[in-house]
C-alpha positions, 0 to 999 in steps of 0.5 A: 874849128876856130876858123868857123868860129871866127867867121861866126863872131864877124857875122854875130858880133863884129859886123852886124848892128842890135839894131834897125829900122825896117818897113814903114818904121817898125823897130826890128832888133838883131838876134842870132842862135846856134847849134852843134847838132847838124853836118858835124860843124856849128851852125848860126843863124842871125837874124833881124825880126820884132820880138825874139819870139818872132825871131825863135819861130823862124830860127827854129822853122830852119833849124828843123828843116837843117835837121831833116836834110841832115838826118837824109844826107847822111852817110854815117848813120840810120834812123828808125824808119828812114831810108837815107844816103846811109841805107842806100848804101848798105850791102844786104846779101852782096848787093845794094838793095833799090831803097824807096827814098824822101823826094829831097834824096832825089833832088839833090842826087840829080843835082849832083849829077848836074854838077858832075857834068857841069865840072868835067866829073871833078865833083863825083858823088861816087867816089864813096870807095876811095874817100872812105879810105882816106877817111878811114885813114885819116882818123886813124892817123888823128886819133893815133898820130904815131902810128898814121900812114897814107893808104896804099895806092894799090888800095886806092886804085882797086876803090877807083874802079868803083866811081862810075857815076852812071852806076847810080840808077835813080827812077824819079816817077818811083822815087827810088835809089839803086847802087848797080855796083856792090862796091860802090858807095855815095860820098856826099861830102862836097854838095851835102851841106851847101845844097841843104843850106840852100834849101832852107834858105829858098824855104825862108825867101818863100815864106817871105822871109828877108834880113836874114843870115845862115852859116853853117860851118862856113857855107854862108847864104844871107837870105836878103839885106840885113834889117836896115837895109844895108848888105851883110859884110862877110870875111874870107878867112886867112888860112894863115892860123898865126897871122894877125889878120884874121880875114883875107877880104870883106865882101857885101852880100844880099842875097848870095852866098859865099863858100870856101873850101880849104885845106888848113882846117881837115887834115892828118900829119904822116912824116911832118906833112899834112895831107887834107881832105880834098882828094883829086879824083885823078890823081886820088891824093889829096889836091895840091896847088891851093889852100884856099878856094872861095866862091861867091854865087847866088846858090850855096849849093853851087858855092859848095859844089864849084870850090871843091871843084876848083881846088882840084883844078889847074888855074887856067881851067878853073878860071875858065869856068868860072868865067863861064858861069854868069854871077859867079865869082872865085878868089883862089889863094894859091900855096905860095899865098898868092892871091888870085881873083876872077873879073868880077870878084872886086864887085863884092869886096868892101874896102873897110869895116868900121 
């Protein structure tokens, strides 16, 4: 928590001006609000608008389309009258039920096979089975440190054979959800976030809506350039809790999106080693290698998607296809601190901040 309230303060306070002057010379001022309410993480939106009022109508709009993909994209609770990832998952009489869902569900389960294809299974939506272990071991081990252990790899093997994307039967035209495999499950952990952020970031730009920043627990969209016209600065978190530096770089953004995935700020400690929450889906441990991934792209579902993804791929294979992607770019910072970058990357980066 208090690498995301970091990056709140840089965006709400450090690095963003009260005020500026914007179309035909109509005075805007600088406004932020937040909330704790969705994705289990805090949520700020900072914005530039001519009265608070104008700033609360559209702050308020995002905030309610957030918690609409929230209450959809969640796999821990029901909600009278929905059907979501939680329902879909359910097992009445031995078997998943084809649950009838909200047209958004549909969207972002087809993305997610798209980007299982696009990184070689590495992002696997069904993976439900094996991180429902972890998760459940993990807590355990947090709220009773003393007595935390690993799950078993027998266990984690035998949920494995459970993780066969294909078993996820959609029908578009009836907007319908079917699990074939009764112990299977959905685990939308690594796309759920980003592609919601994304989402309200797209209905702000159709609403012609610009000067304008989401974060939400460290998925950063800035919708636009900020109010003066000039780029958001956003920093790269050092994962390094005790080093005065707080930030590793500061990149200029208008309009993309920049996400890390990291394994400093999710974890459980068994025998004085940490393990995080970041599981290879090869090996089914959590992925080593990297602490930090981060990916600057013009989508936050994307950047969530590829830095899961990349944290559990070998350099040589991850740099491959970043290069591959157009307006794509990742920073990787490698267990030992070394730091490196894709070609393209340096054209985000901002030298100081004043």
């Amino acid at each position: 928590m208090k690498k995301k309230i970091r990056l709140c303060i840089l965006l709400c306070s450090m690095l963003l001006q009260s005020v500026a002057m914007a179309g035909c010379g109509t005075k805007t001022e600088k406004y932020s609000t937040y909330s704790f309410d969705y994705f289990d993480t805090v949520t700020t939106i900072t914005g530039y608008a001519k009265s608070q009022q104008q700033f609360d109508s559209i702050a308020n709009g995002a905030l309610e389309e957030l918690s609409e993909y929230h209450k959809l994209f969640t796999i821990y609770h029901r909600y009278e009258g929905l059907e979501n990832l939680c329902t879909i998952n359910e097992i009445v009489n031995g078997a998943h039920r084809t649950v009838t869902v909200d047209r958004r569900i549909i969207d972002m389960l087809l993305y997610a096979k798209d980007m299982y294809e696009k990184t070689d299974g590495t992002v696997n939506i069904a993976m439900g089975s094996v991180l429902s272990l972890w998760h459940e071991y993990r807590t355990e081990g947090i709220d009773e440190p003393w007595v935390a252990k690993l799950p078993p790899m027998e266990k984690l093997l035998e949920a494995a054979e459970h993780t066969d994307i294909n078993g996820l039967v959609i029908d578009e035209e009836a907007c319908t959800v079917t699990l074939a495999d009764p112990a299977m499950t959905l685990d939308v952990g690594a796309i759920a976030k980003g592609y919601a952020v994304e989402m309200v970031a797209r209905s702000l730009e159709e609403q012609g809506v610009t000067g304008y920043v989401l974060n939400v627990g460290g998925n950063v969209r800035t919708v636009g350039a900020k109010g003066d016209g000039e780029k958001w600065t956003v920093g790269i978190e050092n994962p390094e809790e005790d080093s005065e530096d707080a930030y590793l770089a500061y990149l200029e953004l208008a309009g993309e999106s920049l996400v890390t995935s990291g394994s400093y700020q999710r974890y459980y400690v068994v025998d004085g080693k940490r393990y995080h929450h970041i599981i290879d889906p090869v090996t089914l441990m959590p992925s080593e290698g990297y602490v930090s991934v981060s990916v600057v792209c013009n989508s936050s579902a994307d950047g969530d998607a590829l830095s899961t993804a990349l944290f559990c791929m070998d350099f040589e294979v991850g740099s491959e296809l970043i290069e591959s992607l157009p307006d794509t770019e990742a920073m990787w910072v490698l267990s030992d601190g070394t730091r490196k970058e894709s070609s393209g990357f340096a054209k985000h980066k901002k030298e100081s901040v004043n």
